[in-house]
C-alpha positions as CSV (number, residue, x, y, z in Angstrom):
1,X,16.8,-57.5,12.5
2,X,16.7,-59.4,9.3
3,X,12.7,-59.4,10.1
4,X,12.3,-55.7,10.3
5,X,14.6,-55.4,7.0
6,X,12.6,-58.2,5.3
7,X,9.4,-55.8,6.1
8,X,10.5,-52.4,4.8
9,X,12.0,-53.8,1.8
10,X,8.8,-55.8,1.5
11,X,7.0,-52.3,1.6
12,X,9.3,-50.6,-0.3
13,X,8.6,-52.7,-3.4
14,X,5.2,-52.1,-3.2
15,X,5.6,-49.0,-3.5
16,X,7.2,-48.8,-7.2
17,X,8.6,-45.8,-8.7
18,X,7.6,-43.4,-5.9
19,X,10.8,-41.9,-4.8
20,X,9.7,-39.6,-2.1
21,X,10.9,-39.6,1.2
22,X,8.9,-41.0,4.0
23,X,8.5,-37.8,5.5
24,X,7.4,-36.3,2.1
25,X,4.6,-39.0,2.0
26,X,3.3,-38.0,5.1
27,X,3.3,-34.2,4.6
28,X,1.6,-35.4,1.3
29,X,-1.1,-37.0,3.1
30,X,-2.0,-34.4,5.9
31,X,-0.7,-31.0,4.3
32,X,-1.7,-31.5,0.6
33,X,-0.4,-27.8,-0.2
34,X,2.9,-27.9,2.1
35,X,4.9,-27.9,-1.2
36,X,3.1,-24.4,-2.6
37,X,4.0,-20.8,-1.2
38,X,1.6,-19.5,1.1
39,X,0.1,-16.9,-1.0
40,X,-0.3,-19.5,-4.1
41,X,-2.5,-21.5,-1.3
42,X,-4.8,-18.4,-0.5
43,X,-5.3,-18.3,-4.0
44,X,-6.4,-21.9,-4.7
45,X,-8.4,-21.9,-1.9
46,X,-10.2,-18.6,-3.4
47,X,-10.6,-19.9,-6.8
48,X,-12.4,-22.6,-5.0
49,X,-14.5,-19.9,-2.4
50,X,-15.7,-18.9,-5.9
51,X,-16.7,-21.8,-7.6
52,X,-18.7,-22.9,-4.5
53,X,-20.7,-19.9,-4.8
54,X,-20.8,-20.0,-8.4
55,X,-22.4,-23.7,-8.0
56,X,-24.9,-22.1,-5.3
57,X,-26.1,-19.7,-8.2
58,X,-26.4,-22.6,-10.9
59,X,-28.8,-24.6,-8.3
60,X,-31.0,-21.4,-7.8
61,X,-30.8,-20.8,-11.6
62,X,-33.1,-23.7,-12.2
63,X,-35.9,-21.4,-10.3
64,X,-34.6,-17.8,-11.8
65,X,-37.6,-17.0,-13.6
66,X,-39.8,-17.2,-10.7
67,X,-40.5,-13.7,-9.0
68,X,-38.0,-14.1,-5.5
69,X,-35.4,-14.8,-6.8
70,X,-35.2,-12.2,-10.1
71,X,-32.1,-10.5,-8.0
72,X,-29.9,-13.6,-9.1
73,X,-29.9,-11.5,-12.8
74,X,-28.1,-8.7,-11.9
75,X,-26.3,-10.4,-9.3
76,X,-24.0,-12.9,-11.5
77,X,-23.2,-9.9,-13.4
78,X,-22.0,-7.9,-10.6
79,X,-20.1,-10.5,-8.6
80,X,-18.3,-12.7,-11.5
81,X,-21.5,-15.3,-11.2
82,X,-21.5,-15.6,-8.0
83,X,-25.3,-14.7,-5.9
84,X,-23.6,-12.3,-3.6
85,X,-20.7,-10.2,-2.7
86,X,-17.4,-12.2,-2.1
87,X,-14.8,-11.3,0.0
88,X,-10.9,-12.6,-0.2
89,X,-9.7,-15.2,2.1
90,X,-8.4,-14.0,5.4
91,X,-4.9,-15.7,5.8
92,X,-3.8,-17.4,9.0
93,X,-1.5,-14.5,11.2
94,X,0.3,-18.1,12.1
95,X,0.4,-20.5,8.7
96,X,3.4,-22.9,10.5
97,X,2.7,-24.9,13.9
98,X,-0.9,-23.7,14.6
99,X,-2.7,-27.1,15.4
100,X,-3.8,-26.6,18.9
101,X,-4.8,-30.1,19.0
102,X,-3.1,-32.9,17.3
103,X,-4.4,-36.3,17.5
104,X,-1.3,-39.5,17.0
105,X,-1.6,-42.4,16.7
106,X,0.3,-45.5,18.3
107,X,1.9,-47.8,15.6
108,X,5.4,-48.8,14.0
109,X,7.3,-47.3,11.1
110,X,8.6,-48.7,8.1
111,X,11.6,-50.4,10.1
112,X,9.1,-52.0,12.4
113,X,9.5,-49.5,15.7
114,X,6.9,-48.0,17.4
115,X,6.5,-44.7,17.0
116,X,4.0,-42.1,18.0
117,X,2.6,-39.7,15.1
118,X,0.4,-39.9,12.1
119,X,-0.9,-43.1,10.4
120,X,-0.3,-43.0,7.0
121,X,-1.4,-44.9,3.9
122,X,2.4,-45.0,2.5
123,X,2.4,-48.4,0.5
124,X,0.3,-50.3,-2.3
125,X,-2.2,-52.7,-1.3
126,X,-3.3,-51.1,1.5
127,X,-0.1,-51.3,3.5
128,X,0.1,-48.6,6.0
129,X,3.1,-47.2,8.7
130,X,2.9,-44.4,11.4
131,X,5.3,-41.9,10.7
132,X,6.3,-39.1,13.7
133,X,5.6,-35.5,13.1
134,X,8.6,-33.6,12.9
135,X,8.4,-33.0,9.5
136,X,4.4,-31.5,9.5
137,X,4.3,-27.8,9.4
138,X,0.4,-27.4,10.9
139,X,2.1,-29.1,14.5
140,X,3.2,-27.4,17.2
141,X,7.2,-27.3,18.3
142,X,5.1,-28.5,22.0
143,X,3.1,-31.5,20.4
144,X,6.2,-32.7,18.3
145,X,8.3,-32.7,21.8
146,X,5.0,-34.5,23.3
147,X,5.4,-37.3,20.4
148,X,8.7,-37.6,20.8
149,X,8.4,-38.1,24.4
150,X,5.8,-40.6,24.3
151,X,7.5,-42.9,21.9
152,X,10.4,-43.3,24.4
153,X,8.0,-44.0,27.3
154,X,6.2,-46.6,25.4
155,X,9.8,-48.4,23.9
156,X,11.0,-48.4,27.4
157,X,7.4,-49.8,28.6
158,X,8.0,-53.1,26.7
159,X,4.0,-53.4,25.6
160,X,3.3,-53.1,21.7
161,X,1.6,-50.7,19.9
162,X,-2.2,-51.9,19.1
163,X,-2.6,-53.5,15.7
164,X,-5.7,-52.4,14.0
165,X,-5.9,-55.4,12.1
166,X,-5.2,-58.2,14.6
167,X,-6.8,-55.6,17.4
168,X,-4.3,-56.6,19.4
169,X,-1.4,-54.7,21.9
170,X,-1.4,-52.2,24.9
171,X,-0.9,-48.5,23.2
172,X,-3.1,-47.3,21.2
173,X,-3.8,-43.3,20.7
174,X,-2.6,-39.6,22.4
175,X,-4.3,-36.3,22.0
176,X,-2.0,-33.2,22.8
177,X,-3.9,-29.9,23.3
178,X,-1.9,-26.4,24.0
179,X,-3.0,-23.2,24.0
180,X,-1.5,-19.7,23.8
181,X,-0.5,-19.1,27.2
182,X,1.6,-22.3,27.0
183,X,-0.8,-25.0,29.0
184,X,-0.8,-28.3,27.6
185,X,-2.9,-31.7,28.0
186,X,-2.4,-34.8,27.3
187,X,-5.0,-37.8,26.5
188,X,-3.0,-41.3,26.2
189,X,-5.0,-44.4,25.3
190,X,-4.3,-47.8,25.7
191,X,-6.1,-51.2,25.0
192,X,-5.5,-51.9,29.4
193,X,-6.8,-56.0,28.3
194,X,-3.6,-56.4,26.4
195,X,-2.0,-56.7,29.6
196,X,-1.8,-57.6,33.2
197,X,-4.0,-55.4,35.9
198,X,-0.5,-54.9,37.6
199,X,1.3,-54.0,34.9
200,X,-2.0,-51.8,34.2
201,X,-1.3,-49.8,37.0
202,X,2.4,-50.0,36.7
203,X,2.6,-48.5,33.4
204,X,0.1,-45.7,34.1
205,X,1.2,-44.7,37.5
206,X,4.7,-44.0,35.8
207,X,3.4,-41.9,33.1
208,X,2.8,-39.3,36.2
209,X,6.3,-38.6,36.8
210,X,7.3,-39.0,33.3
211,X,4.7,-36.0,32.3
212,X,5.7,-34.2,35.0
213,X,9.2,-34.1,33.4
214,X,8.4,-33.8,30.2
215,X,5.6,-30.4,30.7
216,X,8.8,-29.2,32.6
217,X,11.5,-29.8,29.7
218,X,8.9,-28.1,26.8
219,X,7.9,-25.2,29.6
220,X,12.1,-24.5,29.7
221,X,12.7,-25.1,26.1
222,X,9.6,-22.8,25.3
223,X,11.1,-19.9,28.0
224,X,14.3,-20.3,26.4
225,X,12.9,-19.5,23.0
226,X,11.3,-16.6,24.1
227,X,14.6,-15.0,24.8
228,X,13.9,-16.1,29.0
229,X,17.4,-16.5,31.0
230,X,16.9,-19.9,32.0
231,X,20.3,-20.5,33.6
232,X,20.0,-18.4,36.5
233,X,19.0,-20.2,39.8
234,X,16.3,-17.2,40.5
235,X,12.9,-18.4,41.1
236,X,10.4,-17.7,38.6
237,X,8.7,-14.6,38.2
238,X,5.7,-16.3,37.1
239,X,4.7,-20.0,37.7
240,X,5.0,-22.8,35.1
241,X,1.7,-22.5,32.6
242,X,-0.7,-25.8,34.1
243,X,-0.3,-28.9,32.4
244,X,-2.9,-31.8,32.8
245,X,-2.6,-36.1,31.7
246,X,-5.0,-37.7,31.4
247,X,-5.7,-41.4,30.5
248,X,-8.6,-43.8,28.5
249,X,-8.9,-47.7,28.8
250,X,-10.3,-48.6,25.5
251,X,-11.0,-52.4,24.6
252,X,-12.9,-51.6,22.0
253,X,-12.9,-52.3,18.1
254,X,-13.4,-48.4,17.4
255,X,-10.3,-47.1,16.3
256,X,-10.5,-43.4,17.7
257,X,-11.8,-41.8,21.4
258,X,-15.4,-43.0,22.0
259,X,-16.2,-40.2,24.1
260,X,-16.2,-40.2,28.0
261,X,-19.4,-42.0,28.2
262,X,-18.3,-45.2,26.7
263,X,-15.1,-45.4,28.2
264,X,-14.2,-43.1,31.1
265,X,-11.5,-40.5,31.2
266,X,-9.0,-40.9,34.2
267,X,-7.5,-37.9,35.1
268,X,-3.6,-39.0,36.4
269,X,-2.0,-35.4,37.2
270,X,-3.6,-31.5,37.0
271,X,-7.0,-31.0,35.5
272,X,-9.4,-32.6,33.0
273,X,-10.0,-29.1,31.2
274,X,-7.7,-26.9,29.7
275,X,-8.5,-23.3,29.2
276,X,-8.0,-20.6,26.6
277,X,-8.4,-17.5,26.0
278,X,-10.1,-16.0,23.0
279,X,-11.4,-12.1,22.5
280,X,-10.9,-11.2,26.1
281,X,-12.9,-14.4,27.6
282,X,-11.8,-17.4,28.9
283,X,-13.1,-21.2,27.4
284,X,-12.7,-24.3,29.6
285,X,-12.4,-27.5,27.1
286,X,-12.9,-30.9,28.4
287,X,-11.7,-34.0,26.6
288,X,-14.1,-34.4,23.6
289,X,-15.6,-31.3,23.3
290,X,-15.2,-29.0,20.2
291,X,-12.6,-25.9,19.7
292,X,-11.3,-24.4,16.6
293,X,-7.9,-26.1,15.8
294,X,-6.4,-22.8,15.0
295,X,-6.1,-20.2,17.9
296,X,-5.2,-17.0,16.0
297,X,-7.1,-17.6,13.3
298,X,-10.0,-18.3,15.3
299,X,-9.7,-14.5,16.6
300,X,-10.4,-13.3,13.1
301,X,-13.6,-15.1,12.5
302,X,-15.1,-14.7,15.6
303,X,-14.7,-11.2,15.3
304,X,-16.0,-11.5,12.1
305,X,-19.1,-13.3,13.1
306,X,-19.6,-10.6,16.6
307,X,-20.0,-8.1,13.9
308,X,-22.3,-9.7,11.0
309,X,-24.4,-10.6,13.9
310,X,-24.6,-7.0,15.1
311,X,-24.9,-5.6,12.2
312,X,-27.6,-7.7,11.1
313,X,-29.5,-6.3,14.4
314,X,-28.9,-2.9,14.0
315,X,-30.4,-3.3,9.8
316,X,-33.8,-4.8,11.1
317,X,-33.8,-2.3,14.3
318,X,-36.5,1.0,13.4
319,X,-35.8,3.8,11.4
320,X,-37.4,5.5,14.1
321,X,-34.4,6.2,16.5
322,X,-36.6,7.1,19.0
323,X,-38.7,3.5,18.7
324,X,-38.5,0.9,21.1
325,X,-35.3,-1.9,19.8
326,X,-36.9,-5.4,19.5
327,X,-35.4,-8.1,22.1
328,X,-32.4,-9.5,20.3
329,X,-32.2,-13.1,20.3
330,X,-29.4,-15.8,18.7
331,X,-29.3,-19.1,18.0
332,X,-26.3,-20.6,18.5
333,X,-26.7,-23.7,16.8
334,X,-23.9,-26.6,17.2
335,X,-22.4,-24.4,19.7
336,X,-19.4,-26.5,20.9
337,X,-18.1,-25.0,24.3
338,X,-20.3,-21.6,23.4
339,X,-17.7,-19.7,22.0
340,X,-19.6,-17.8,19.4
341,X,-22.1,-17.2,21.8
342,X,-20.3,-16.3,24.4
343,X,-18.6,-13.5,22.5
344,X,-21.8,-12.2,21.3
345,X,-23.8,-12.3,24.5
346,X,-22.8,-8.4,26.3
347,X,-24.7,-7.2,23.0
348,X,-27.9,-8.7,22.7
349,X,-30.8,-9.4,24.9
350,X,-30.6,-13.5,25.0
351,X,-28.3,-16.3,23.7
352,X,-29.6,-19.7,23.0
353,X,-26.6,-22.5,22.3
354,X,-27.6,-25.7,20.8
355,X,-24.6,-28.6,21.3
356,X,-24.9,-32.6,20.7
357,X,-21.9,-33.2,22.8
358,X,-22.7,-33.4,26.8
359,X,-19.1,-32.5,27.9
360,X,-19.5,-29.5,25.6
361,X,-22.5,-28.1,27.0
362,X,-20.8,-28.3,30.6
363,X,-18.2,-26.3,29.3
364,X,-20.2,-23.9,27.7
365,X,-22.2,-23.7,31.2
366,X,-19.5,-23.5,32.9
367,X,-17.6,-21.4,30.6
368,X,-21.0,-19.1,31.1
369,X,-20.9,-18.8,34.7
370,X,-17.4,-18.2,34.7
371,X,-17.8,-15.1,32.9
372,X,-21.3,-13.9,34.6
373,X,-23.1,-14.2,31.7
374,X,-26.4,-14.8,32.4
375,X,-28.6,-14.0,29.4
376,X,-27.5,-17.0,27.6
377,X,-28.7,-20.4,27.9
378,X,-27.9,-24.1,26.2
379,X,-29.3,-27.0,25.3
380,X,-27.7,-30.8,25.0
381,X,-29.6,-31.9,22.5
382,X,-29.2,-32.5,18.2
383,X,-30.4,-29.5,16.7
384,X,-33.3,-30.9,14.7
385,X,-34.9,-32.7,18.2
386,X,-34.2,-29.3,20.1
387,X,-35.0,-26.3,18.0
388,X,-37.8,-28.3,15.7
389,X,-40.2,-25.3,14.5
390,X,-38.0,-22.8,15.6
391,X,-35.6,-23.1,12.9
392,X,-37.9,-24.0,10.3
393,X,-37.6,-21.9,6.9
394,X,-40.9,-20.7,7.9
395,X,-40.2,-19.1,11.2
396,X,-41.1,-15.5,10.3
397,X,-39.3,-14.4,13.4
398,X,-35.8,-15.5,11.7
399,X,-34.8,-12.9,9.4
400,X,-31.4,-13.2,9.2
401,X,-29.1,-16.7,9.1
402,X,-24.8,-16.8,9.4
403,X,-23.5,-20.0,8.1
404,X,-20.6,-21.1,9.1
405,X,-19.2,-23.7,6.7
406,X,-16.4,-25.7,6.9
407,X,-17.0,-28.5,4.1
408,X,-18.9,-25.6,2.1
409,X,-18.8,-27.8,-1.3
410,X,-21.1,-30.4,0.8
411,X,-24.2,-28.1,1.5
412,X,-24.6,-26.5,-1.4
413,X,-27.2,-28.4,-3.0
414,X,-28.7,-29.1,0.8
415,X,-29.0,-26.7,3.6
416,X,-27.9,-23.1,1.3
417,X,-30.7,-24.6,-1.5
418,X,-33.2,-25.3,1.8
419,X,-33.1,-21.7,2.5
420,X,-32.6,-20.0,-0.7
421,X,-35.5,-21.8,-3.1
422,X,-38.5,-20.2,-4.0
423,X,-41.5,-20.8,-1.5
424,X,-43.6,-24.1,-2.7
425,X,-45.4,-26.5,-0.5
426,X,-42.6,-28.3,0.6
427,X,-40.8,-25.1,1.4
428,X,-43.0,-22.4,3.3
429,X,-42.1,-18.7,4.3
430,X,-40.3,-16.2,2.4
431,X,-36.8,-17.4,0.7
432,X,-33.6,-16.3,2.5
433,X,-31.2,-14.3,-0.1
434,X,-27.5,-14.9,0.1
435,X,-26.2,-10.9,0.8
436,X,-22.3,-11.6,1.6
437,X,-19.7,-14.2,1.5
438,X,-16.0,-14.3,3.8
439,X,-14.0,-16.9,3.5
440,X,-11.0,-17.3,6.6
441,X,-7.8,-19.6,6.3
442,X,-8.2,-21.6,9.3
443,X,-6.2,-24.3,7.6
444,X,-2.7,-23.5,5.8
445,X,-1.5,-26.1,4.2
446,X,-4.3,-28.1,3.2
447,X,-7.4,-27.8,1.2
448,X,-9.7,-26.6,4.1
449,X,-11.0,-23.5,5.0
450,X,-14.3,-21.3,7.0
451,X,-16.2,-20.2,4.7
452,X,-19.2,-17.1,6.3
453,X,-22.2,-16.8,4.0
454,X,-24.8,-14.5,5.5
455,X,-28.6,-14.5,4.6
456,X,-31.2,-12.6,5.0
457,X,-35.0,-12.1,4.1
């Protein structure tokens, strides 16, 4: 004991004057704008929407007097210097507990214990601690109880947490994903050389029943919450949502999930997907494969984007009601688990999806054939090696472009000025013209958010 009070007093000191709490310090860290009302963080985040696309006008400015893009003139008087309409933020419909995935991490507080929840860069001189995740408003009542739970397993397991500096110790990280119908899954990782093979086994084969108690606990405490009588000894009217564990060995210096190709996914109880269900459609989601963090929010933009992109169809389609329509194509580029496309599909002739990430494109495939979807296809590949040409600024056959930004600061002066700069040698075909911005709160709580720019040519 006089070791663990040596340490935190140690820490302590380094720290100074700062007289927050631990917990504060954390929130701090992972919700910079916990401590502002709501409605003051739509407002930062739309002061910022604005300068973003205020800096998108300055980098076209340098090129104003040139012929294509004479509309920025009448455009930064219309639309407070911005190149294009600007629409305000859409806020979360859930700003508190909305993570659908939380990633902790395995480590010890300031007393020394382990504990399961958020590294966190409390101390001076790089001296770090991992705090647990009660106190974090963007987490989940079901991923806190998760944490919680884990911790005691791993106490009672007698094997350390792993020490990223020493890269040594048995438990390492846990992913917790739920969804809105109440499934949750469960990732654990552990360093399985820190130990014995026996003890290996030992230790993973009783996370089985443990989970299996645990799902039940949250599934009661989440019935109960919902105004369910949980005291009577009727059977269920409906069964218990699934739940699924699942477990990585990792011996590796990389201190996150490598994916499933370097080190193997085991699957201990249920299944090695969970599923959820966004605009009527259900999405499988495998261990490393992309979905938005925040469920009801998602809805919102996804709409958003069904409807720019259908729009954008019907504007190019002939004035001639009685013409023959074009074939409708998209390009669903970083596609994830095909979501977007997905959504989009029933109204247009063909789909293409575009993913990096193999266990996403299985997803997305399977997620496909799921839904009999068959006039949509995709592609495991980086968009550059896959699309090449296709993509190009100078495809004449692309007329209209929806970005979908979620760092928008970062390709400003990159991919927007690609598309929007006057044609040159470097740069063939016509420009692309920014027509309409939408930014959506995907994030409350910290500085992040979606930001839809739409352009056409």
């Amino acid at each position: 004991m006089q070791q663990l009070a040596g340490r935190r007093a140690t820490l302590l000191a380094l720290d100074g004057d700062d007289q927050r709490t631990p917990d504060e310090r954390l929130a701090d860290q992972v919700t910079p704008l916990w401590r502002k009302p709501y409605d003051m963080q739509l407002q930062k985040k739309q002061t910022e929407v604005m300068h973003v696309m205020r800096d998108l006008t300055g980098a076209l400015g340098l090129h104003r007097g040139r012929r294509q893009l004479r509309y920025l003139e009448g455009a930064m008087v219309a639309y407070a210097g911005a190149p294009c309409p600007v629409g305000t933020i859409v806020p979360a419909p859930q700003p508190n507990g909305y993570r659908n995935k939380c990633e902790f991490t395995f480590g010890v507080d300031v007393n020394g214990e382990l504990t399961v929840g958020f590294l966190c860069g409390l101390f001076k001189e790089g001296h770090t601690a991992v705090l647990g995740p009660d106190a974090c408003l963007h987490v989940s009542d079901a991923a806190k109880h998760v944490a919680r739970a884990l911790q005691a397993y791993a106490r009672d397991s007698g094997l350390p947490a792993y020490d990223r500096h020493t890269k040594t110790g048995f438990w390492r990280l846990a992913v917790v994903r739920t969804n809105e119908t109440g499934e949750i899954q469960v990732i654990v990782q552990a360093n399985g050389g820190a130990t014995t093979a026996s003890r290996l086994a030992a230790v993973t084969e009783g996370l089985v029943p443990f989970w299996a108690e645990t799902a039940a606990t949250i599934h009661r405490a989440a019935a109960a919450g919902a105004g369910a009588d949980t005291d009577t000894d009727a059977p269920a009217s409906t069964p218990a949502p699934a739940t699924s564990l699942l477990f990585q060995d990792w011996r590796g210096d990389f201190n996150g999930f490598p994916g499933t190709v370097s080190a193997p996914v085991t699957v201990l109880s249920g299944l090695p997907y969970i599923t959820e269900r966004l605009l009527g459609l259900d999405f499988r989601i495998s261990p490393g494969a992309f979905f938005q963090v925040n469920t009801p929010a998602t809805i919102g933009l996804y709409t958003y984007l069904r409807e720019a992109v259908l729009a954008a169809f019907a504007a190019a389609a002939p004035s001639d009601a009685s013409a023959p329509r074009p074939p409708s194509l998209v390009l669903d580029l970083c596609c994830g688990t095909g979501t977007i496309g997905l959504a989009i599909a029933p109204a247009v002739t063909h789909v293409i999806g575009v993913e990096m990430v193999p266990a996403a494109v299985d997803d997305a495939k399977a997620n496909a054939a799921a839904q009999g979807q068959t006039n949509i296809e995709f592609i495991c590949s980086k968009v550059e090696d896959a699309m090449d040409q296709v993509v190009a600024r100078g495809s004449a056959i692309i007329t209209s472009i929806i970005y979908v930004a979620c760092n928008a600061k970062a390709v400003v002066s990159s991919d927007w000025m690609t598309l929007c700069s006057p044609t040159s040698k470097k740069l063939s075909g016509r420009p692309f013209r920014p027509v309409r911005a939408q930014p959506f709160d995907l994030f409350p709580h910290t500085p992040h958010y979606e930001l839809v720019v739409e352009f056409t040519r």
